[in-house]
N, CA, C and O atoms as a printed pandas DataFrame, in Angstrom:
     atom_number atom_name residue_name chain_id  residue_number  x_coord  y_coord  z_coord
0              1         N          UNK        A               1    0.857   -1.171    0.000
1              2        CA          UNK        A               1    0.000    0.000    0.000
2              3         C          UNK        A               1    0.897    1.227    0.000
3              4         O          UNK        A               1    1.845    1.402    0.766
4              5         N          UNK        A               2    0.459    2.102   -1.008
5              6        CA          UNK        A               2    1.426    3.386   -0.898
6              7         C          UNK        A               2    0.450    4.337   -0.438
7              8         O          UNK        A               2   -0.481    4.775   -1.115
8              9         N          UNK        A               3    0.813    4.731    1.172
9             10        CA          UNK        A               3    0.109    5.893    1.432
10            11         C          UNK        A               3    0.748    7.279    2.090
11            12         O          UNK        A               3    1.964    7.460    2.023
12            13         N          UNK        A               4   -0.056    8.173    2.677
13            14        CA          UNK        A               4    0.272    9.062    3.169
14            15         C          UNK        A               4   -0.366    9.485    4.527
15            16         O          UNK        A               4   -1.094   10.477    4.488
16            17         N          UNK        A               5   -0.175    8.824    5.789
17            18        CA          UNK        A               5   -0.223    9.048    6.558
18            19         C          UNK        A               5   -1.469    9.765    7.471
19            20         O          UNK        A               5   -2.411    9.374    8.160
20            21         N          UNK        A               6   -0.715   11.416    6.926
21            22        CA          UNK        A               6   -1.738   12.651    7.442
22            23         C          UNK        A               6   -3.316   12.369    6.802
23            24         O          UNK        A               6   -4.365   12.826    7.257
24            25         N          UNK        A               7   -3.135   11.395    5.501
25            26        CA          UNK        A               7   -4.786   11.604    4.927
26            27         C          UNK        A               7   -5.640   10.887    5.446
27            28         O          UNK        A               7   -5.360    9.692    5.357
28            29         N          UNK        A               8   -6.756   11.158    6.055
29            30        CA          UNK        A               8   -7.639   10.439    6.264
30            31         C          UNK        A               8   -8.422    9.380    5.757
31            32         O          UNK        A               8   -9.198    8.879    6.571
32            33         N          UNK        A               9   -8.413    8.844    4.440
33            34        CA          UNK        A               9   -8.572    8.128    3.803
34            35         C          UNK        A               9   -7.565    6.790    3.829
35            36         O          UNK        A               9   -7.818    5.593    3.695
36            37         N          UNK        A              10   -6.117    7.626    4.094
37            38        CA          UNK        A              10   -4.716    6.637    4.271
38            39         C          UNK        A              10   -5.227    5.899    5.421
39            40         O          UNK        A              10   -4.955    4.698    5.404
40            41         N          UNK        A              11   -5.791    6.255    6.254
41            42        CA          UNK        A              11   -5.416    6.261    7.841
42            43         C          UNK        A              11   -6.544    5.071    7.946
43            44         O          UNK        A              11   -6.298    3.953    8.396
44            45         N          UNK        A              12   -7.538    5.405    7.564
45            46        CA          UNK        A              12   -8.425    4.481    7.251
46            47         C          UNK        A              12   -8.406    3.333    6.420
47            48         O          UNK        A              12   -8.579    2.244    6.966
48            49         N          UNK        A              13   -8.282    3.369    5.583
49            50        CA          UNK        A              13   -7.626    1.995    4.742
50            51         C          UNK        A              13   -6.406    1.380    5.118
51            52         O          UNK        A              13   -6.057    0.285    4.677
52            53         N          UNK        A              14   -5.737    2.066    5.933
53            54        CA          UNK        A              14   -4.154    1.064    6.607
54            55         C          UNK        A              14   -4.765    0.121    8.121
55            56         O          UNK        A              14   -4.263   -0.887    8.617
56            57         N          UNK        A              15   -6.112    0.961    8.610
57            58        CA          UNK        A              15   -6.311   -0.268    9.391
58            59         C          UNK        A              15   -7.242   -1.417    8.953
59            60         O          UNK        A              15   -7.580   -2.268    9.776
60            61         N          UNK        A              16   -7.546   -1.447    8.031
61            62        CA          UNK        A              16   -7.711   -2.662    6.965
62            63         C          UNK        A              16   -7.220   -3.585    6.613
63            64         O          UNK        A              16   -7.406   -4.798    6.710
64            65         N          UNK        A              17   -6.163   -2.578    5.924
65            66        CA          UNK        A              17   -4.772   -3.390    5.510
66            67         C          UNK        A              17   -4.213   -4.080    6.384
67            68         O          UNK        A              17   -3.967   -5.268    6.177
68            69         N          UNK        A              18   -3.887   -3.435    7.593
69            70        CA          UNK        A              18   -3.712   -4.388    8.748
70            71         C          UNK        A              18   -4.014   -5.398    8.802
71            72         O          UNK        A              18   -3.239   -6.347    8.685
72            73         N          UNK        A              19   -5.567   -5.506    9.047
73            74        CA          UNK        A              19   -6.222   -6.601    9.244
74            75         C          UNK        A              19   -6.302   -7.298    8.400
75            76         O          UNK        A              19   -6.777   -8.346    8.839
76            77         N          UNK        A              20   -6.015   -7.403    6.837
77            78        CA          UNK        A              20   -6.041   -7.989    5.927
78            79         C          UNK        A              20   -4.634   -8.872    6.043
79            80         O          UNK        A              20   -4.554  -10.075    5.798
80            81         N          UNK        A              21   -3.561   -8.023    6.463
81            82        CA          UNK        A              21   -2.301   -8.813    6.146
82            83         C          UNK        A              21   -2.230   -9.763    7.564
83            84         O          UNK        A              21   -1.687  -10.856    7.400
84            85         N          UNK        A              22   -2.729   -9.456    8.957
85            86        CA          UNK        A              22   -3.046  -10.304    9.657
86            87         C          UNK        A              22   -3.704  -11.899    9.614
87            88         O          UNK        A              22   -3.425  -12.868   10.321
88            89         N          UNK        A              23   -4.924  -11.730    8.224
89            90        CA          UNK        A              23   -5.276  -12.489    7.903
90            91         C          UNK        A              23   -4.768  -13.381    7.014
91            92         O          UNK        A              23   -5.232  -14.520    6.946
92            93         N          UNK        A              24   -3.888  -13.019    6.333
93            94        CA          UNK        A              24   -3.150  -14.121    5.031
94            95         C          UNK        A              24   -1.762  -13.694    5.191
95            96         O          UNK        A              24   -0.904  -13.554    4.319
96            97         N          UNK        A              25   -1.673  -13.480    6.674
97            98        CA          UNK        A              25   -0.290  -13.803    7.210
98            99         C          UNK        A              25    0.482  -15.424    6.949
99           100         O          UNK        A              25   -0.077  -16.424    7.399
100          101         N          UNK        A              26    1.629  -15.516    6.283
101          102        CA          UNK        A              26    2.190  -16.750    6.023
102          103         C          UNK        A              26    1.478  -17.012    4.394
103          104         O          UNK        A              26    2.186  -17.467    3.496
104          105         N          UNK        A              27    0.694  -16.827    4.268
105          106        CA          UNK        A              27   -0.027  -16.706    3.070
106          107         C          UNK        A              27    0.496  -15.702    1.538
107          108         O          UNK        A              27    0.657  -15.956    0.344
108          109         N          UNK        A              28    0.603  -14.644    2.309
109          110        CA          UNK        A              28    0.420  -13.479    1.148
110          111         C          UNK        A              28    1.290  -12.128    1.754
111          112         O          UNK        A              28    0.790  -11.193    2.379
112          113         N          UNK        A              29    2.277  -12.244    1.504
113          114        CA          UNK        A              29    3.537  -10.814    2.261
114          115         C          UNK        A              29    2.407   -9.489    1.689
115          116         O          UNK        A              29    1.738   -9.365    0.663
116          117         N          UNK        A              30    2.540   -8.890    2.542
117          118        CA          UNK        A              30    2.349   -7.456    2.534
118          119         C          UNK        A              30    3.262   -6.364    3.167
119          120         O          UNK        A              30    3.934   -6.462    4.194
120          121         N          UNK        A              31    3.128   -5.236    2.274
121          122        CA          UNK        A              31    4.344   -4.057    2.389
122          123         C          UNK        A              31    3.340   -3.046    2.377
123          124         O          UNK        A              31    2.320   -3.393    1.782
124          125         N          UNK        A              32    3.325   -1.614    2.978
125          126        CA          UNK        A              32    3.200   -0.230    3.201
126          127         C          UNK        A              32    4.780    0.289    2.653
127          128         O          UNK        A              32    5.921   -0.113    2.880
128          129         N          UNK        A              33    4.169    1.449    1.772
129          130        CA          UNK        A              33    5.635    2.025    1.208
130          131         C          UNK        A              33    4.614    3.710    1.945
131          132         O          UNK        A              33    3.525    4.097    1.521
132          133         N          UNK        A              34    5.286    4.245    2.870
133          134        CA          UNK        A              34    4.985    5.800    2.764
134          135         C          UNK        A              34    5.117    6.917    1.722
135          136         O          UNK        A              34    6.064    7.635    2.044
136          137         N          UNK        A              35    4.528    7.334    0.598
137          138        CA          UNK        A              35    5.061    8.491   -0.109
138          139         C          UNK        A              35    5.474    9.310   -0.180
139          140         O          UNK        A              35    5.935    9.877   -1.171
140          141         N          UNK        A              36    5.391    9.827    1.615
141          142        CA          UNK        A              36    6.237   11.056    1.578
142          143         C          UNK        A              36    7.781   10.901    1.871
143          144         O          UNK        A              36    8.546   11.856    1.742
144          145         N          UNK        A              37    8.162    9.762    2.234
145          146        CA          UNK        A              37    9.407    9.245    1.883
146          147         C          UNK        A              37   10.239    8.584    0.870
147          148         O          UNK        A              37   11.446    8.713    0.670
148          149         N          UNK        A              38    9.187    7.695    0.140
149          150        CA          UNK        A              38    9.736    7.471   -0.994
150          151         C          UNK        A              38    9.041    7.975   -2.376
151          152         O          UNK        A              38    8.570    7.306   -3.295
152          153         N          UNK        A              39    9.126    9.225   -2.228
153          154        CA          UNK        A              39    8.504    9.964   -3.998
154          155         C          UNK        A              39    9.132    9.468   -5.059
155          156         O          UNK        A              39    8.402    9.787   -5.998
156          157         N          UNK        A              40   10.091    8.849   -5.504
157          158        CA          UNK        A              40   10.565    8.404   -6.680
158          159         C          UNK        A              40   10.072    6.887   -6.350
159          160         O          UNK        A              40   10.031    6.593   -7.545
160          161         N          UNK        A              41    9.709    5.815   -5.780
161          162        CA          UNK        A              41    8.611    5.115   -5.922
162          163         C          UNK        A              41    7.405    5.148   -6.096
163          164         O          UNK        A              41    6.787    4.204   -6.589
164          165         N          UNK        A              42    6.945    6.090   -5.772
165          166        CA          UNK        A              42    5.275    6.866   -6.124
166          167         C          UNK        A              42    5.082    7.161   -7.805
167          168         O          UNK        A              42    4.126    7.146   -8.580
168          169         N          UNK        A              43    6.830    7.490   -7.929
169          170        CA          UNK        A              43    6.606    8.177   -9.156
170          171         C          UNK        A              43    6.555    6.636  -10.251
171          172         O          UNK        A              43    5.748    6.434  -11.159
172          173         N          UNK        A              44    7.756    5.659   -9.768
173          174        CA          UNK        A              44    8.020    4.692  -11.026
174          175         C          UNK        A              44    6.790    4.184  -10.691
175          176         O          UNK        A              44    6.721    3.500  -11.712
176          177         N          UNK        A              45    5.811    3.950  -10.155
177          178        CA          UNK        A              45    4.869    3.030  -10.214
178          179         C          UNK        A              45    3.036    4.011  -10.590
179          180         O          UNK        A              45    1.866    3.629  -10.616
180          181         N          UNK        A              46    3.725    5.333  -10.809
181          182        CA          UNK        A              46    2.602    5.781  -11.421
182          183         C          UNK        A              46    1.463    6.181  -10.695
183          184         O          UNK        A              46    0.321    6.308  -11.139
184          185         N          UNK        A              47    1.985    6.427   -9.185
185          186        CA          UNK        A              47    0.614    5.902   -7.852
186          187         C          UNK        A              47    0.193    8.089   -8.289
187          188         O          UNK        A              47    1.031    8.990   -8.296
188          189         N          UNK        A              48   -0.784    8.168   -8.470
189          190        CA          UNK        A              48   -1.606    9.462   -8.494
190          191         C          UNK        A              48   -2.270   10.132   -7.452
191          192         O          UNK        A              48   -2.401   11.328   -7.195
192          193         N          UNK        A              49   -2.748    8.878   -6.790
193          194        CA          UNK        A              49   -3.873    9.243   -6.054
194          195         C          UNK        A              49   -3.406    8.220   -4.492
195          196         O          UNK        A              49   -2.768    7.167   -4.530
196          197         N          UNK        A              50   -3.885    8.834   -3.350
197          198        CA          UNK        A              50   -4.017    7.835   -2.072
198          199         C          UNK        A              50   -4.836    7.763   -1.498
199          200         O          UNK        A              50   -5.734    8.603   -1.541
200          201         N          UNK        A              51   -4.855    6.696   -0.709
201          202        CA          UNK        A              51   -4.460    5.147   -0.676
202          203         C          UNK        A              51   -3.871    4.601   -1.840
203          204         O          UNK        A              51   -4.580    4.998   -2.764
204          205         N          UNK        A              52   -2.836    3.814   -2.354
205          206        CA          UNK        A              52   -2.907    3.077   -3.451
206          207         C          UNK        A              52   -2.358    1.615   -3.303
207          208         O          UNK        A              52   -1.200    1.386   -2.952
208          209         N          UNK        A              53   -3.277    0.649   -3.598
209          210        CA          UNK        A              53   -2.738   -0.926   -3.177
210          211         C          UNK        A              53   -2.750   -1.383   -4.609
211          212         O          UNK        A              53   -3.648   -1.254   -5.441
212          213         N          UNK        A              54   -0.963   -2.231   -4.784
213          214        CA          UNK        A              54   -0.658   -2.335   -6.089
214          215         C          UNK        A              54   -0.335   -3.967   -5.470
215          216         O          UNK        A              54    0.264   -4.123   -4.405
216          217         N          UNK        A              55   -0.697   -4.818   -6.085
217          218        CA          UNK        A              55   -0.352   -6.026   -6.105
218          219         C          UNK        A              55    0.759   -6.835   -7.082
219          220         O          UNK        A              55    0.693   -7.057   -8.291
220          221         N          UNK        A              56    1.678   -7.150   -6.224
221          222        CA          UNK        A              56    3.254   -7.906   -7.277
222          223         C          UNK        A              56    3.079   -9.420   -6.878
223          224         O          UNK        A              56    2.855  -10.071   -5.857
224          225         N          UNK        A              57    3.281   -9.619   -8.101
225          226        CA          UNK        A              57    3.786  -11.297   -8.603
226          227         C          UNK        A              57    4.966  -11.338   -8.656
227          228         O          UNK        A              57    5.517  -10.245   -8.782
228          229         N          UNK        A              58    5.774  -12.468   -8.592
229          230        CA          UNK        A              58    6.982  -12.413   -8.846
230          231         C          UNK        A              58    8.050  -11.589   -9.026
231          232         O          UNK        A              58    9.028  -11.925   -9.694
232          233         N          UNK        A              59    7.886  -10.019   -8.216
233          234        CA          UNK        A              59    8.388   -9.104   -8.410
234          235         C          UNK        A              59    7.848   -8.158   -9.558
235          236         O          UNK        A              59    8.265   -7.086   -9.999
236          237         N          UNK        A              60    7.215   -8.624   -9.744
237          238        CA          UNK        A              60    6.709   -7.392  -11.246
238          239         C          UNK        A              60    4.897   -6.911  -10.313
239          240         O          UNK        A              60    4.052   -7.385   -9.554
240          241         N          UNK        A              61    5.255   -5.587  -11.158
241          242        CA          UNK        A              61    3.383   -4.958  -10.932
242          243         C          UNK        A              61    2.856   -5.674  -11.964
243          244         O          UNK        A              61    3.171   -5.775  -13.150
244          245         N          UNK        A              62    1.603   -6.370  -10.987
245          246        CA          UNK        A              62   -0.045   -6.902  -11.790
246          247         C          UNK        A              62   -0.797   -6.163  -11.851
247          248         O          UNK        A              62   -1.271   -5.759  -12.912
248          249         N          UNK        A              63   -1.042   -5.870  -10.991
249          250        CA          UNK        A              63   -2.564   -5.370  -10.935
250          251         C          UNK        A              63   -2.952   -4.292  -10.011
251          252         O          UNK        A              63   -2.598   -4.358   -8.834
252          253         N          UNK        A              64   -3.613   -3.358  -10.423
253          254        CA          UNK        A              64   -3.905   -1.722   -9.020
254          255         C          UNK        A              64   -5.251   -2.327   -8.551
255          256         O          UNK        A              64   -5.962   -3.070   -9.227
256          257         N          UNK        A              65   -5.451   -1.967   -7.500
257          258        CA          UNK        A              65   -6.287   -2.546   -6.681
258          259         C          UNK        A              65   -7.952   -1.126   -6.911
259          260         O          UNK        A              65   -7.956    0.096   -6.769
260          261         N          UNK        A              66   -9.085   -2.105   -7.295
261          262        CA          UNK        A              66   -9.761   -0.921   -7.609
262          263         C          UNK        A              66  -10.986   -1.923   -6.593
263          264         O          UNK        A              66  -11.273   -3.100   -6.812
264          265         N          UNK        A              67  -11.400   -1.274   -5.769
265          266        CA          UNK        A              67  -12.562   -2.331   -5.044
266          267         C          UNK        A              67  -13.136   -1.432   -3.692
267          268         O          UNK        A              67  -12.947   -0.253   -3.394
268          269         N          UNK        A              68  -13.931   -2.531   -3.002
269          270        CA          UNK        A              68  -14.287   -2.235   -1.606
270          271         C          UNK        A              68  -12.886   -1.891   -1.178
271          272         O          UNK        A              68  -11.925   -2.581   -1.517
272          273         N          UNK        A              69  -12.756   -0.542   -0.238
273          274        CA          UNK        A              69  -11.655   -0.692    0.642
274          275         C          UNK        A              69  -11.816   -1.132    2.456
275          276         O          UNK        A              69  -11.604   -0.366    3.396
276          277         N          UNK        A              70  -12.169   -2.316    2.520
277          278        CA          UNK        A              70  -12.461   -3.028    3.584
278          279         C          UNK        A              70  -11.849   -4.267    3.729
279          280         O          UNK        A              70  -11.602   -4.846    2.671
280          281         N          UNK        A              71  -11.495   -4.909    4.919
281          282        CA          UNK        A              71  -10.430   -5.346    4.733
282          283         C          UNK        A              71  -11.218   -7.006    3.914
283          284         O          UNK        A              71  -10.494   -7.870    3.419
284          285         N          UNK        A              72  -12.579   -7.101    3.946
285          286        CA          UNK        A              72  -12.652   -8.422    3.010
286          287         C          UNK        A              72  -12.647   -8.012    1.525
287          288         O          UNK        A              72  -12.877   -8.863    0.666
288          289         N          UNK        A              73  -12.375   -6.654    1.179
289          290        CA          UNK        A              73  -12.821   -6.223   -0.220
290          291         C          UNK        A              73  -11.013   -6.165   -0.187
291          292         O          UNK        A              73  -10.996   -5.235   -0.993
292          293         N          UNK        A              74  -10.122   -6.310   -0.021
293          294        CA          UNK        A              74   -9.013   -5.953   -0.363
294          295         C          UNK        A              74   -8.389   -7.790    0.084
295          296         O          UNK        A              74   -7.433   -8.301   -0.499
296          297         N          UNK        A              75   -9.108   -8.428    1.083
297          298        CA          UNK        A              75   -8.688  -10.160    1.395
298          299         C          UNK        A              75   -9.218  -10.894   -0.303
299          300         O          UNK        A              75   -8.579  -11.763   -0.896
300          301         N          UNK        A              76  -10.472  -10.276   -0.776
301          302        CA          UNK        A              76  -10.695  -10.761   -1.736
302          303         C          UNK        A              76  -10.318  -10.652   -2.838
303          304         O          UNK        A              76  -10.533  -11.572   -3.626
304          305         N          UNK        A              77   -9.835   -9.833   -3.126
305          306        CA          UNK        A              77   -8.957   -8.681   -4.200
306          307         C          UNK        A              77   -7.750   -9.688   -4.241
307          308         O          UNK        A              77   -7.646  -10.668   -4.979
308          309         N          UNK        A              78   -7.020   -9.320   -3.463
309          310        CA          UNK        A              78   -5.856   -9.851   -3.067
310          311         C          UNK        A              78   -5.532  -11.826   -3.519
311          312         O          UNK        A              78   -4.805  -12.283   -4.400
312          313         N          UNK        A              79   -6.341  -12.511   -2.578
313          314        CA          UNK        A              79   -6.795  -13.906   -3.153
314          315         C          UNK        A              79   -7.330  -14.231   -4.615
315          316         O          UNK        A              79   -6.784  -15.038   -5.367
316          317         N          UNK        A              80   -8.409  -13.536   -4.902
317          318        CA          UNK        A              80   -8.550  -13.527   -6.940
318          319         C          UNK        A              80   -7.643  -13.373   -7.421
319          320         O          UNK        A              80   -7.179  -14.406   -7.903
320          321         N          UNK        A              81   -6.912  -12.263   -7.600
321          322        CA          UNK        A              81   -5.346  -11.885   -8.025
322          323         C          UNK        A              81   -4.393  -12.771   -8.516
323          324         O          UNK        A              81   -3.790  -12.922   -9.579
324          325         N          UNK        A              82   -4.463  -13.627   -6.792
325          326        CA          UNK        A              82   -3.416  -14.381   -6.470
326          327         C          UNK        A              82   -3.537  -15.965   -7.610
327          328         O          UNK        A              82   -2.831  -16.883   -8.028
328          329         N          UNK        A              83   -4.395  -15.647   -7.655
329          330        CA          UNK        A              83   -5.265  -17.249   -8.393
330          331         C          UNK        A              83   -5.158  -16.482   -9.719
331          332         O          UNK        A              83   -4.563  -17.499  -10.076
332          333         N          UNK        A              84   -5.151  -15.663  -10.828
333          334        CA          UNK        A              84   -4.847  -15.222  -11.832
334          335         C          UNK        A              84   -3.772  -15.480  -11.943
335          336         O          UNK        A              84   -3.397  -16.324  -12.757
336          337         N          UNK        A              85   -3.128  -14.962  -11.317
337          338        CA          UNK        A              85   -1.637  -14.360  -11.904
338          339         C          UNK        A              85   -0.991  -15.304  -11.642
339          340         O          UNK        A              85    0.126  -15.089  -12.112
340          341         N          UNK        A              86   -1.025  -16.730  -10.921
341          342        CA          UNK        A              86   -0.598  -17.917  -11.255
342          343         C          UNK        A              86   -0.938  -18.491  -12.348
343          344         O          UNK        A              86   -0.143  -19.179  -12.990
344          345         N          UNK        A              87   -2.173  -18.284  -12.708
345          346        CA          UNK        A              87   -2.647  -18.901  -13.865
346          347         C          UNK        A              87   -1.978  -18.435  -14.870
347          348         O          UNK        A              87   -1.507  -19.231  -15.682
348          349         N          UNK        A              88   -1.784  -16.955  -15.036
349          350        CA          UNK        A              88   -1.101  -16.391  -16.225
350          351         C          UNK        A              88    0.408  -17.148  -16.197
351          352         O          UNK        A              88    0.994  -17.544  -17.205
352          353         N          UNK        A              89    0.820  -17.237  -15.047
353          354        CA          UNK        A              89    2.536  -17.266  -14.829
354          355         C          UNK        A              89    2.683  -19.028  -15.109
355          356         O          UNK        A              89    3.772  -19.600  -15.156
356          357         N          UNK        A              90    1.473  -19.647  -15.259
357          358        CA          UNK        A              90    1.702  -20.875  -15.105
358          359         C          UNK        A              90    1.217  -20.833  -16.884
359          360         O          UNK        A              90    1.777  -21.354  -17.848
360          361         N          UNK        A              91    0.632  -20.442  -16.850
361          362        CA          UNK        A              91    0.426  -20.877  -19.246
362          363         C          UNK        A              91    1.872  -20.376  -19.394
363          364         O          UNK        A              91    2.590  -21.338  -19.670
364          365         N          UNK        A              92    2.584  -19.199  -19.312
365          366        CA          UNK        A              92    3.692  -18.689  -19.612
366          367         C          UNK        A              92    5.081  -19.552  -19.754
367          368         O          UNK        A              92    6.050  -19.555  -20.513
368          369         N          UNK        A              93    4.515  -20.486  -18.282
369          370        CA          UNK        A              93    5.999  -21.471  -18.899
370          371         C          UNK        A              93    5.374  -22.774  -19.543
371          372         O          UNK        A              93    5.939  -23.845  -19.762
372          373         N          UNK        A              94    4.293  -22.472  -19.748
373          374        CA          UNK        A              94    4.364  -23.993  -20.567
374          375         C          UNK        A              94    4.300  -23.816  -22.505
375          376         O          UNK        A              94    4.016  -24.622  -23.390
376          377         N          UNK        A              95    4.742  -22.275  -22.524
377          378        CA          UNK        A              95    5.016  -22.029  -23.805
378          379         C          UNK        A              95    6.223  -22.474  -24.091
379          380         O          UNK        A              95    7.293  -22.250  -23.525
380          381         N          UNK        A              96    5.942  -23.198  -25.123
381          382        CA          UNK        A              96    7.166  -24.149  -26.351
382          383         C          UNK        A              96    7.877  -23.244  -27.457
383          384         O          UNK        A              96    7.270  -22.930  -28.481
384          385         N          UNK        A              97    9.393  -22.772  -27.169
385          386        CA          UNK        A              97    9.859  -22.267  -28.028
386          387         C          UNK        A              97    9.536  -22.267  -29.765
387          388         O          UNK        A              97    9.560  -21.452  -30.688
388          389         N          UNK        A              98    9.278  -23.473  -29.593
389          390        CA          UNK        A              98    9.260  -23.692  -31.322
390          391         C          UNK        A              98    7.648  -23.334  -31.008
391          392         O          UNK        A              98    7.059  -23.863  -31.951
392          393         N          UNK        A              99    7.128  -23.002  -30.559
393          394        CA          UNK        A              99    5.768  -23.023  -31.089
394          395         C          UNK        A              99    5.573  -21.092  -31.532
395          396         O          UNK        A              99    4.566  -20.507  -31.931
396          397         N          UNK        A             100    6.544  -20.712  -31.338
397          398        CA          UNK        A             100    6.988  -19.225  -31.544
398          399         C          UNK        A             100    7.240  -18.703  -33.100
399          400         O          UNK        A             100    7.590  -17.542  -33.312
């Protein structure tokens, strides 16, 4: 989650987030990046607006999080995701050079 603290909106959706990463603790890592400390991460990832919850696969950005901001609208978010973007990452290697 990239937020900002002072906003009330931040402040509110981080105790969510909380509770969300409480919940798929061992499950599903979760990170808070602050923006007012790291602005050249705000910037490479394009974040505009706060709250912003960006979900990574394998190190790469998937997907911006557009939903309920509650913590089952962001548990669910989060879990769908998670079940995609295996799916994508899993057709990906079963592509056959020669089939190129």
């Amino acid at each position: 989650m990239c937020n900002r603290p002072t906003l009330k909106d931040c402040k509110l959706m981080a105790e969510e987030f909380e509770y969300s990463a409480t919940n798929l603790k061992n499950k599903i890592n979760f990170g808070s990046v602050l923006a007012t400390e790291e602005e050249e991460l705000s910037r490479r990832f394009r974040v505009m607006s706060y709250p912003t919850l960006l979900f990574f696969y394998n190190g790469e950005e998937f997907q911006k999080f557009r939903g309920e901001r509650t913590s089952d609208g962001m548990t669910n978010f989060v879990l769908k995701t998670e079940k995609r973007a295996e799916k994508q990452s899993n057709k990906n290697d079963d592509w056959d050079i020669s089939e190129l």
